[in-house]
PAVEX-271838 format. One line per field, with one value per residue (C-alpha): residue number from 0; x, y, z; chain. Coordinates in Angstrom, 3 decimals, decimal comma. Layout:
# residues N
mardo: c(NUM	...)
u: c(X	...)
v: c(Y	...)
w: c(Z	...)
lodren: c(A	...)
//
This chain:
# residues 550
mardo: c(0	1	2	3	4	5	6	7	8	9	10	11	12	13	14	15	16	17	18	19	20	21	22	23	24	25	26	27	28	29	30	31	32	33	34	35	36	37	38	39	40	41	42	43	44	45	46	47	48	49	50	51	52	53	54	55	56	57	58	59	60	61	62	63	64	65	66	67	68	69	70	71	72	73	74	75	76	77	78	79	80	81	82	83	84	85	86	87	88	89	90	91	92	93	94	95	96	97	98	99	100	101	102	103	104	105	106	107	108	109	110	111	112	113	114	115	116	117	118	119	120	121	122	123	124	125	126	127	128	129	130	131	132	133	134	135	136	137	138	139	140	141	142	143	144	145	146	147	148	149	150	151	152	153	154	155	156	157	158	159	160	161	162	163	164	165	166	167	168	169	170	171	172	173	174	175	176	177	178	179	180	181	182	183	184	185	186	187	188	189	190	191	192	193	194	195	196	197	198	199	200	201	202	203	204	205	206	207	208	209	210	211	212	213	214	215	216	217	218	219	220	221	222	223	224	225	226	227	228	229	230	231	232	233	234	235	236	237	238	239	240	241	242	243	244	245	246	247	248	249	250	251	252	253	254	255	256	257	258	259	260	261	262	263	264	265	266	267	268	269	270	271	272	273	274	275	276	277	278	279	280	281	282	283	284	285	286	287	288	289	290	291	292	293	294	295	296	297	298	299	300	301	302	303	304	305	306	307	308	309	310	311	312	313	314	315	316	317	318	319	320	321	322	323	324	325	326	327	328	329	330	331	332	333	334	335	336	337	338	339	340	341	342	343	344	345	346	347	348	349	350	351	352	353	354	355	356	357	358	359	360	361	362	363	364	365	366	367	368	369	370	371	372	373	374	375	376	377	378	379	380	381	382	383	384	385	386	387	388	389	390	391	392	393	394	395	396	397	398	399	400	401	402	403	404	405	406	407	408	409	410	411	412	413	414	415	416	417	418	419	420	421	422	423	424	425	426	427	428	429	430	431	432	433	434	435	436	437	438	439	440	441	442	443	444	445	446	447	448	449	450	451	452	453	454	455	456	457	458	459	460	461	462	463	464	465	466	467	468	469	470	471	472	473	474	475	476	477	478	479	480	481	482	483	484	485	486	487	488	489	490	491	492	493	494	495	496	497	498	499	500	501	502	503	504	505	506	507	508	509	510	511	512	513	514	515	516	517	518	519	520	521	522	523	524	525	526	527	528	529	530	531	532	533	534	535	536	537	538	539	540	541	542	543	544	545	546	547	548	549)
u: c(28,972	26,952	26,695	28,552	26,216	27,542	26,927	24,330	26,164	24,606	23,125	25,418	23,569	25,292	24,918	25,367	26,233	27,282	25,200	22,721	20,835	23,710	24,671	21,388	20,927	23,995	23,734	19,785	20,946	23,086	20,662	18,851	21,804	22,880	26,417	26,665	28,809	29,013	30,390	30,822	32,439	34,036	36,974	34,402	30,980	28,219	26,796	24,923	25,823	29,459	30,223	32,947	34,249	33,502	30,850	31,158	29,448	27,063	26,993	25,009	26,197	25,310	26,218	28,253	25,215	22,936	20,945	18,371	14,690	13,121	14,782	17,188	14,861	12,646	15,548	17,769	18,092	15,525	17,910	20,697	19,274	21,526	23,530	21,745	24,233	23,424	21,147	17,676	18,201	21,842	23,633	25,615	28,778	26,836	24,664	28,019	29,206	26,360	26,459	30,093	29,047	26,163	28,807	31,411	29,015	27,699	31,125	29,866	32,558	34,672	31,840	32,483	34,963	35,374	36,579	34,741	31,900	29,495	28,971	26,335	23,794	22,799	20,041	22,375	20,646	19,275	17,979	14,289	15,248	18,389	17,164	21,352	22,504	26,285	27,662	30,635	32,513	35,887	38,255	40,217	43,024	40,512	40,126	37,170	35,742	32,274	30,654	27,973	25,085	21,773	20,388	20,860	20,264	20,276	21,330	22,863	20,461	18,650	19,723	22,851	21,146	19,999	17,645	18,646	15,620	17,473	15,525	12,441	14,064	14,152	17,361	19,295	22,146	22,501	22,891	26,348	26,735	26,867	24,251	24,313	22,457	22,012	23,866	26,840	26,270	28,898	28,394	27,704	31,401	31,154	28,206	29,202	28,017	25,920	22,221	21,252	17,965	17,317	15,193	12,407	10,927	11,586	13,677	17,109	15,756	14,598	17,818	19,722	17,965	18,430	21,614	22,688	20,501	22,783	25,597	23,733	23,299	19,530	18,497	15,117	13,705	11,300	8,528	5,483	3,504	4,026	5,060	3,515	5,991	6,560	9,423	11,510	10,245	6,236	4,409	6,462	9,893	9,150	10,717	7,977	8,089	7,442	4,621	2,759	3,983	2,050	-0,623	-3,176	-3,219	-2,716	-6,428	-8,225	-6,684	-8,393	-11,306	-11,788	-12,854	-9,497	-11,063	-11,739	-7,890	-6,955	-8,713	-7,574	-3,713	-3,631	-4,995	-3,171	0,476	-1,532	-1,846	2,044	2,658	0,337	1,544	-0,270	1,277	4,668	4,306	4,477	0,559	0,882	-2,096	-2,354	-3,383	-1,467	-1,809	-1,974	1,911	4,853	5,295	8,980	10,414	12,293	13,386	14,425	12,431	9,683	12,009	14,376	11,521	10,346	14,172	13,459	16,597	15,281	12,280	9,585	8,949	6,545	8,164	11,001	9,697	12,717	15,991	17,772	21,359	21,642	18,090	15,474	12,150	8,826	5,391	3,695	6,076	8,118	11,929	15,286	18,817	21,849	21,157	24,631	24,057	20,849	20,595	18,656	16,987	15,033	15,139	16,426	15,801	17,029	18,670	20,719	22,285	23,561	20,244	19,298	16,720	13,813	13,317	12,517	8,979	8,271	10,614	11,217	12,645	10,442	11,102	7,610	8,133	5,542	5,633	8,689	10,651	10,528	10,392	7,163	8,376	11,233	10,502	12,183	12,031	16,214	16,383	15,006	15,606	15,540	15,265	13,628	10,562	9,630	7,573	7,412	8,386	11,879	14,056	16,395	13,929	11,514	14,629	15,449	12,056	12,346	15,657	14,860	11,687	13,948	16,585	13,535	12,549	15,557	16,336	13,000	11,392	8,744	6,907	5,262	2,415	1,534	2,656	-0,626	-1,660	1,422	1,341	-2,207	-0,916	1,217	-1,170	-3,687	-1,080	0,281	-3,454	-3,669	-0,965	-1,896	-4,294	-0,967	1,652	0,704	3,961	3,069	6,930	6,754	3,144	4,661	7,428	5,237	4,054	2,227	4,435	3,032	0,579	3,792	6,128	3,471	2,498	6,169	6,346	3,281	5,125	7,962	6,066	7,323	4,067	3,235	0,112	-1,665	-4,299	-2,467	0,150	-2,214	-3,579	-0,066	2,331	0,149	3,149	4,495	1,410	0,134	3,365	3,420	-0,151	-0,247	3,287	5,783	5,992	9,382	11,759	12,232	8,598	9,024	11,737	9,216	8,662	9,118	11,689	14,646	13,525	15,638	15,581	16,304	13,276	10,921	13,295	13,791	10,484	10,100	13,277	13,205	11,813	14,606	17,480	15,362	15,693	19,612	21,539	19,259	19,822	23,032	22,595	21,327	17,862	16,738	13,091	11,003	11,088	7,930	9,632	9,177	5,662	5,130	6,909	4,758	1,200	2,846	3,826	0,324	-1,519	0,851	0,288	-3,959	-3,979	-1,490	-4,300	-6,940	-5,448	-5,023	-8,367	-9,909	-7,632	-8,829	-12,369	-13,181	-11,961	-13,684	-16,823	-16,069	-15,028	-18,658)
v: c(230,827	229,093	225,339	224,098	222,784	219,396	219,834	217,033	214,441	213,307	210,060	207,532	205,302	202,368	202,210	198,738	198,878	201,736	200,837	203,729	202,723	202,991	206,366	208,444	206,778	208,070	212,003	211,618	210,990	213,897	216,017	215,020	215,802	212,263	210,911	207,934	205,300	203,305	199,866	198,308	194,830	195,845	197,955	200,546	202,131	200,911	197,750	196,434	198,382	197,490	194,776	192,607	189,826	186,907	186,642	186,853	185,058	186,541	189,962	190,981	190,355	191,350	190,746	192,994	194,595	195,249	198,399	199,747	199,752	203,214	205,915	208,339	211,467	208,796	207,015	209,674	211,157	213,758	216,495	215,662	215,123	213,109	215,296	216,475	214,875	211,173	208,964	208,303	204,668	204,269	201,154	199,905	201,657	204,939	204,542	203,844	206,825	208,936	207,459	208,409	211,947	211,917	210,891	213,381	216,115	215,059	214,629	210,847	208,905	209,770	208,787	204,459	202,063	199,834	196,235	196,081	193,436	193,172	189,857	190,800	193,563	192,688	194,960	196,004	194,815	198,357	197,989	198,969	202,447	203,663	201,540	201,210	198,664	196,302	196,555	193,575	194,477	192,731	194,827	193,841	192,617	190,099	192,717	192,145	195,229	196,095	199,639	201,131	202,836	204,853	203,595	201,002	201,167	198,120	198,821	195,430	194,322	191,347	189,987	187,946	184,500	183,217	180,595	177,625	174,656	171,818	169,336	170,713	169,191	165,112	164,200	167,361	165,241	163,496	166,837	166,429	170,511	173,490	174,894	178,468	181,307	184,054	185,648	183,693	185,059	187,634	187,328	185,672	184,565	181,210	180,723	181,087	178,736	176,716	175,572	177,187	176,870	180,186	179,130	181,991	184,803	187,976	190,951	188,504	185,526	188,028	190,283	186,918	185,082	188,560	188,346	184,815	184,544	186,657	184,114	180,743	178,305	178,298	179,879	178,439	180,200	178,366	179,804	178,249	180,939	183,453	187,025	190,514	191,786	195,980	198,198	200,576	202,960	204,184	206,923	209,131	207,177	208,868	207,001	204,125	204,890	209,201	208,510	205,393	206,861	210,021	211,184	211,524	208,520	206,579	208,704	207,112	203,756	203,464	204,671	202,395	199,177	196,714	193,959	197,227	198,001	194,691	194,069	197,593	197,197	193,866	194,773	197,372	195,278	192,161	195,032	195,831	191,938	188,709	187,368	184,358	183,880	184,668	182,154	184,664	184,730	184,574	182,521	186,046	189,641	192,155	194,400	191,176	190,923	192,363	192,858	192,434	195,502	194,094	195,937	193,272	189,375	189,798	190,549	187,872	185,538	186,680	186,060	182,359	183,257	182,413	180,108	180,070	177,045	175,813	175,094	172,272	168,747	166,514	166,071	162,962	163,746	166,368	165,916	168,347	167,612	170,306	170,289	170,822	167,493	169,021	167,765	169,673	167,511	168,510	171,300	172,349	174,707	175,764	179,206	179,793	183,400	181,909	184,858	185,604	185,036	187,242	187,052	189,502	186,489	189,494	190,371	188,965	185,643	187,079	189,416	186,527	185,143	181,621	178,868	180,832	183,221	186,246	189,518	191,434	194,776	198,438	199,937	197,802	199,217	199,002	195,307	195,818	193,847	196,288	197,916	200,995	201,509	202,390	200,154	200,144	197,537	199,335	198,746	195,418	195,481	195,034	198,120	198,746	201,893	203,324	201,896	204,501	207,781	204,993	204,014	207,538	208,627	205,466	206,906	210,156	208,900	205,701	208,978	211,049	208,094	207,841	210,822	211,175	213,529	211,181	208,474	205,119	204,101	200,936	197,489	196,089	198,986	197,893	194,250	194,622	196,842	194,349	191,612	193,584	194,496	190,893	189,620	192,232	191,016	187,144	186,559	187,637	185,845	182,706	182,827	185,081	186,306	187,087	188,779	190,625	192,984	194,032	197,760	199,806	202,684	206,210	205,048	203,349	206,311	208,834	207,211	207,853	210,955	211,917	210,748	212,604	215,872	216,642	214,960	217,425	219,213	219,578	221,528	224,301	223,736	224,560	227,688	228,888	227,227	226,548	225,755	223,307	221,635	221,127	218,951	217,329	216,171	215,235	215,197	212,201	211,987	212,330	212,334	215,890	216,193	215,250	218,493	221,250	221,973	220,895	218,950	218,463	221,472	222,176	225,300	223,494	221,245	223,576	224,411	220,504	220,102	222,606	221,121	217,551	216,738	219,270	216,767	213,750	215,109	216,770	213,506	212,625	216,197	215,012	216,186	219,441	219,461	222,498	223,761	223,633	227,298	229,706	230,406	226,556	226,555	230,393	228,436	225,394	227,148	229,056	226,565	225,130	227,872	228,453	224,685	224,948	228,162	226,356	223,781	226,339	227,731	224,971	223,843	226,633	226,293	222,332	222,664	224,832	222,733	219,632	221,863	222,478	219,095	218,448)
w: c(48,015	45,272	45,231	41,851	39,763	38,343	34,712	33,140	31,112	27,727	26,977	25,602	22,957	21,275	17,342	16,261	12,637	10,250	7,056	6,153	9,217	11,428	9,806	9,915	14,112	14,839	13,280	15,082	18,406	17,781	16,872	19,774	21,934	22,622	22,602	19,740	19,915	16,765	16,247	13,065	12,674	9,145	8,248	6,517	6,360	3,699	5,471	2,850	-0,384	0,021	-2,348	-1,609	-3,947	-1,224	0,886	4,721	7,133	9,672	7,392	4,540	0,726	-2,780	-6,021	-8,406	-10,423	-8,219	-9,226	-6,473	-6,942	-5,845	-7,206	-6,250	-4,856	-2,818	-1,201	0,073	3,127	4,276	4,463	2,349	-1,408	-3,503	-6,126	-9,039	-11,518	-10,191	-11,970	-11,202	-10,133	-8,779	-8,458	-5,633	-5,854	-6,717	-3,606	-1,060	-2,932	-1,401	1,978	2,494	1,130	3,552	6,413	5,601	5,692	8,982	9,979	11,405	11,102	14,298	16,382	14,752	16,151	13,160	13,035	16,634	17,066	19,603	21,564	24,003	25,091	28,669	30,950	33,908	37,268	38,220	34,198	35,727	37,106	34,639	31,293	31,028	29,061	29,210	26,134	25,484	22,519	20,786	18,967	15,987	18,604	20,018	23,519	24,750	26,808	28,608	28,174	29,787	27,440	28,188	24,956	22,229	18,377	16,632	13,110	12,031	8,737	8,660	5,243	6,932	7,335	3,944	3,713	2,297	2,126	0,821	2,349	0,113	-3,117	-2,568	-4,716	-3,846	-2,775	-6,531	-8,028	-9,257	-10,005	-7,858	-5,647	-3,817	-2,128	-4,085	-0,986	-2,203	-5,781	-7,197	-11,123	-14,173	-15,547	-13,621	-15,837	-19,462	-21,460	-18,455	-18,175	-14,660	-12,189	-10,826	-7,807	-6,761	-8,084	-5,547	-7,108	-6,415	-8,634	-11,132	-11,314	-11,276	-14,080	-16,466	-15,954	-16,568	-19,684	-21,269	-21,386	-20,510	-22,753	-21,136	-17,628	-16,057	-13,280	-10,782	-8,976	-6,447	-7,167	-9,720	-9,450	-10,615	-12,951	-12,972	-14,888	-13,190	-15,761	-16,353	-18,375	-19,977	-18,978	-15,450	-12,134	-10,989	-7,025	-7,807	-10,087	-7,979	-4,003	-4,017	-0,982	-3,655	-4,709	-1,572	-0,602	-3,847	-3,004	0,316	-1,080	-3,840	-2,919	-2,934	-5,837	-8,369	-7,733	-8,081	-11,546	-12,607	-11,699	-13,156	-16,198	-16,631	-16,427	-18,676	-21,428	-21,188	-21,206	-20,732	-17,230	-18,419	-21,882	-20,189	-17,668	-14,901	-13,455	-10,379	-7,667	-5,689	-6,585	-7,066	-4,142	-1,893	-2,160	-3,376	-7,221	-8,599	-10,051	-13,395	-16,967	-18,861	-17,362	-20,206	-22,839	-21,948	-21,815	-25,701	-26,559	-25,555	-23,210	-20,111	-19,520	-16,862	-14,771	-11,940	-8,609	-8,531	-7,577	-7,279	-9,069	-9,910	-11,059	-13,361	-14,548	-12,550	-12,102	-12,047	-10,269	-13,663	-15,142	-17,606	-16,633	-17,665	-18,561	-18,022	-15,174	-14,065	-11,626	-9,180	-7,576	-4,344	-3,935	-1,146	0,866	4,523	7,793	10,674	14,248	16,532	18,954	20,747	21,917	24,931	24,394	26,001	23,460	20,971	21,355	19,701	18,402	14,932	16,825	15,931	17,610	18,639	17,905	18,092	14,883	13,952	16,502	20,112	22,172	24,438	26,896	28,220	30,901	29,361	26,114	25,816	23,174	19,339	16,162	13,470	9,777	10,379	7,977	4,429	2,264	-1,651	-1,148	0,083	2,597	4,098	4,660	6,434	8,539	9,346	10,678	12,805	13,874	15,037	16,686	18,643	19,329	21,101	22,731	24,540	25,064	27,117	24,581	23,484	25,658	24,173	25,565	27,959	26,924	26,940	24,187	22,220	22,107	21,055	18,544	16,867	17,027	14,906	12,907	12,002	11,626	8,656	7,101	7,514	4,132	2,046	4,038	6,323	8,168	11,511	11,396	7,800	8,079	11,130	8,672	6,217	6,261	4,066	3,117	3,444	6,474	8,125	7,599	8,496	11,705	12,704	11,415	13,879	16,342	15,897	15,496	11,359	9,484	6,760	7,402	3,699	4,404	6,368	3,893	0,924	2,911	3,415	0,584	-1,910	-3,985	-2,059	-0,456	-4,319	-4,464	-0,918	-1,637	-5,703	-6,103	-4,746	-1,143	-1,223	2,326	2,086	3,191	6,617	7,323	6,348	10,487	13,843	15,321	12,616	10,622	7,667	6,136	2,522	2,832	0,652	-2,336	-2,183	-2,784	-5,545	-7,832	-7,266	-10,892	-11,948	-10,412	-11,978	-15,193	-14,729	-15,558	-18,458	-20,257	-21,897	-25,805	-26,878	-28,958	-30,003	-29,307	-32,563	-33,630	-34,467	-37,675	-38,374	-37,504	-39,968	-42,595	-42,174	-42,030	-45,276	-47,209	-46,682	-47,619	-50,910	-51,700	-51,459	-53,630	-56,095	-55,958	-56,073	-59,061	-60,585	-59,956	-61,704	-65,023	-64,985	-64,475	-67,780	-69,664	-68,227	-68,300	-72,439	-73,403	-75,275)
lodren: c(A	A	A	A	A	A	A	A	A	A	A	A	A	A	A	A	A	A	A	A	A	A	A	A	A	A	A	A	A	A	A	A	A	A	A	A	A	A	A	A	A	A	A	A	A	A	A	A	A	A	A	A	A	A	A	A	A	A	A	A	A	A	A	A	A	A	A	A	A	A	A	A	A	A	A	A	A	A	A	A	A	A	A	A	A	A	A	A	A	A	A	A	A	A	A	A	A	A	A	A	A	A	A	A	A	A	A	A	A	A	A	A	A	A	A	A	A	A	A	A	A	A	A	A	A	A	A	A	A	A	A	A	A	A	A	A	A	A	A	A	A	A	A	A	A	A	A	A	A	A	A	A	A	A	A	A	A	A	A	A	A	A	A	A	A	A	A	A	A	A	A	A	A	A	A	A	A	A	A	A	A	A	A	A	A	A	A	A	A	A	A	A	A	A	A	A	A	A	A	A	A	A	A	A	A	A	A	A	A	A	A	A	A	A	A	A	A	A	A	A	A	A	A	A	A	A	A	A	A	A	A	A	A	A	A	A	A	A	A	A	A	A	A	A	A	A	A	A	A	A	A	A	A	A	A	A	A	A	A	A	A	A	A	A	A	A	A	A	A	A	A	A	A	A	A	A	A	A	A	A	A	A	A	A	A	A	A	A	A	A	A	A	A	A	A	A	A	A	A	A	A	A	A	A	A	A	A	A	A	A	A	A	A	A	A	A	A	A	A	A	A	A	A	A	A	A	A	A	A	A	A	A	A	A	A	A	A	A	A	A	A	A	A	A	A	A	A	A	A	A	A	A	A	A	A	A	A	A	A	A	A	A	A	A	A	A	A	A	A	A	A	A	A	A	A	A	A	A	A	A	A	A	A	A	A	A	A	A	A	A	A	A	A	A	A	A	A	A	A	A	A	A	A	A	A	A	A	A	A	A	A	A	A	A	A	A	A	A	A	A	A	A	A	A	A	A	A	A	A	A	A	A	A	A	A	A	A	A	A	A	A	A	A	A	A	A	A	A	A	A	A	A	A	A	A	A	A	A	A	A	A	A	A	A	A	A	A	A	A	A	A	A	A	A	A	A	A	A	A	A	A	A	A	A	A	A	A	A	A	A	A	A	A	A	A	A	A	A	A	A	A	A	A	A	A	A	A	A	A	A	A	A	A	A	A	A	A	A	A	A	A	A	A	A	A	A	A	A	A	A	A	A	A	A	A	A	A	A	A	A	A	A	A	A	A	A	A	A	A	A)
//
């Protein structure tokens, strides 16, 4: 007789959220082998890019236009490009469009438990030799039930608590009109015909301020300190993010020194439009923070549509008062796109450090002061590049991680990690929690991607696919880059590569124009030559008689 051999049971891992984050955790812990359990307080997936016509508290919101800053083939999913036919920059219902395609053809969606919220992620007592986590969860039916996971993913967003600083503006309380949260904002129709305060200057205030200067009577939007102001659309009406995020570039970045780039960047945007005749200059440089991505601000500006104004010093009824001592009457409404601030009460408090609250995180991802790392936030930093590829390589590094495939290394090596990192970060933003999300893009996502095992390897790649490691080094460094080998290889990841300016220009080619024909240019370079021997002859008739006019 052989002893039966009791077959191993896969990791569970809770997935808390089923936005694009929660999505691509849940298909990496199963292609890790992990079992994902996903809970998602709403009745559907999308998180974010699900618009809903009133805001809800505690989860994230957006208004009804909202179009996405980095384009289509530097967003997507690694190995799941978005369809050809899609424009280049989608907007909101486009992008949910894509994550439910993305879903279905992961078949993810039987692995959620929707209208289920989770109260509470505890360590279970023996939490230093299983890393298992309690899980108490609350159904639509108000049952409350406790589950036991091997690993948690926390996928829940971090643009749920807007910011609101009221007590910044001495006189708020005489304002006799409305003031909101951007978060609260839907659209303009409440608007028509209004004189609106747009207060801030991120991508929100800017978006926001376009928009209601095309039916205000007169839209103002405040700033403290100026923005850098950048089109979706550069040379050759080419996507922004796949000419600017390339490897090659990145490499003469860091060797330039940072004040040439400065001047050069900046002088470039002054010669599209005067930041400082627009009223936009902004106190910092450009690559010390991050620049708003905006068609249409200048040109609503030169339209005398929407004005630029310092930072707001007071108000005193309808009447609002600057820093610079202009005033505006009859202000009827006042917009706040003063950002978010983030907290997972679920969590237990000792992750926080501080009395704002801030969660220390390595690489953005993993609390240091576990004593197993069976747990990851993810999703909870700011880039100016793409979002949801950066997520996923967090993803299916956090899905390794657990799954025992990858180790991280001492806490003392980590938390001095993060302190270096948030000390970088401090010239550009004071606030130590602020400083403490920013990451620079292709460094960030190609630190993960060494950890994972999939960072593209240029020179071997030039060696061997000259083709495609032309493209992975000059070219965008699109998502698709990071599936070429090892762990999560996809066999489509090449051909990818080699077509993704055809799918950037696919939804543009919608009228036929013909190529100009060699005929054309025959008949041209004929016509040419009959018209200078016309001339010729003519020439030669003319000048005899000029020569016997005595």
């Amino acid at each position: 007789m052989f002893p039966v051999q009791t077959p191993i049971m896969a990791k569970r891992v809770a997935v808390i959220g089923a936005g694009s984050s929660g999505l691509t955790s849940i298909k990496c812990c199963l292609d890790e082998g992990l079992e994902p359990v996903c809970f998602e307080s709403s009745d559907d997936i999308g998180g974010l890019w699900k618009f809903k016509e009133q805001p809800e508290a505690d989860r994230c919101s957006i208004y009804r236009s909202v179009i996405v800053n980095t384009s289509k083939e530097m967003m997507c999913y690694s190995d799941f490009p978005m369809p050809d036919h899609f424009p280049n920059y989608v907007n909101n219902s486009t992008l949910l469009q894509y994550i439910r395609l993305y879903a279905g053809h992961f078949n993810l969606l039987k692995h959620i438990h929707f209208q289920t919220t989770v109260r509470s992620v505890r360590q279970r007592p023996d939490f230093s030799n299983s890393g298992q986590w309690e899980v108490v969860t609350v159904d639509r039916d108000g049952r409350e039930e406790t589950h036991v996971f091997d690993g948690v993913l926390v996928c829940a967003g971090h643009y749920t608590q807007p910011i609101k600083p009221l007590s910044d503006f001495p006189g708020i309380d005489t304002f006799p009109g409305t003031i909101i949260h951007s978060w609260e904002y839907k659209d303009s129709d409440p608007y028509l015909g209004k004189r609106v305060v747009v207060v801030g200057i991120g991508n929100s205030g800017g978006d926001i301020a376009v928009e209601l200067s095309r039916v205000c009577e007169k839209t103002f939007l405040s700033t403290r300190k100026g923005a850098w102001v950048i089109g979706r659309v550069v040379d050759r009406g080419l996507p922004l993010d796949m000419m600017m995020m390339t490897r090659a570039r990145d490499l003469f970045y860091w060797l330039l020194p940072r004040a040439l780039l400065n001047l050069i960047f900046e002088r470039i945007l002054n010669q599209r439009y005067d930041h400082k005749l627009y009223g936009l200059q902004p106190v910092h440089r450009i690559l010390d923070h991050h620049i708003v991505i905006n068609d249409d601000l200048p040109g609503r500006i030169l339209l005398g549509d929407l004005a630029m104004k310092s930072n707001v010093q007071k108000f005193q009824g309808s009447m609002v008062f600057f820093n610079d001592g202009t005033v505006e009457e009859k202000i009827d409404a006042v917009i706040l796109c003063t950002g978010y601030d983030y907290k997972f009460p679920f969590l237990p408090t000792s992750l926080s450090s501080g009395s704002d609250g801030d969660l220390k995180l390595y690489r953005r991802i993993f609390p240091p002061s576990l004593e197993r790392p069976t747990l990851a936030i993810l999703g909870l930093f700011q880039t100016k590049g793409a979002i949801m590829p950066a997520v996923e390589l967090q993803a299916r590094w956090a899905s390794r991680v657990i799954a025992g495939l990858n180790h991280l290394p001492p806490a003392e090596k980590m938390v001095k990690s993060i302190e270096k990192d948030v000390q970088a970060n401090l010239k550009s933003y004071p606030s130590p929690k602020l400083a403490a999300l920013q990451v620079d893009h292709i460094p960030y996502i190609d630190s993960i991607a060494k950890e994972v095992g999939v960072r593209p390897n240029i020179a071997w790649l030039l060696l061997k696919d000259p083709a495609v490691g032309l493209r992975v080094f000059f070219g965008p460094c699109s998502p698709y880059q990071f599936r070429l080998n090892g762990p999560g290889h996809w066999s489509g990841a090449r051909q990818a590569i080699l077509t993704q300016w055809d799918r950037v220009a696919k939804p543009m080619n919608t009228r036929s124009i013909p190529e100009p024909s060699s005929f054309g240019l025959i008949s041209w370079l004929g016509l040419s030559g009959g018209a200078a021997l016309i001339f010729a002859l003519m020439a030669m008739q003319i000048i005899p008689l000029f020569l016997n006019s005595d």
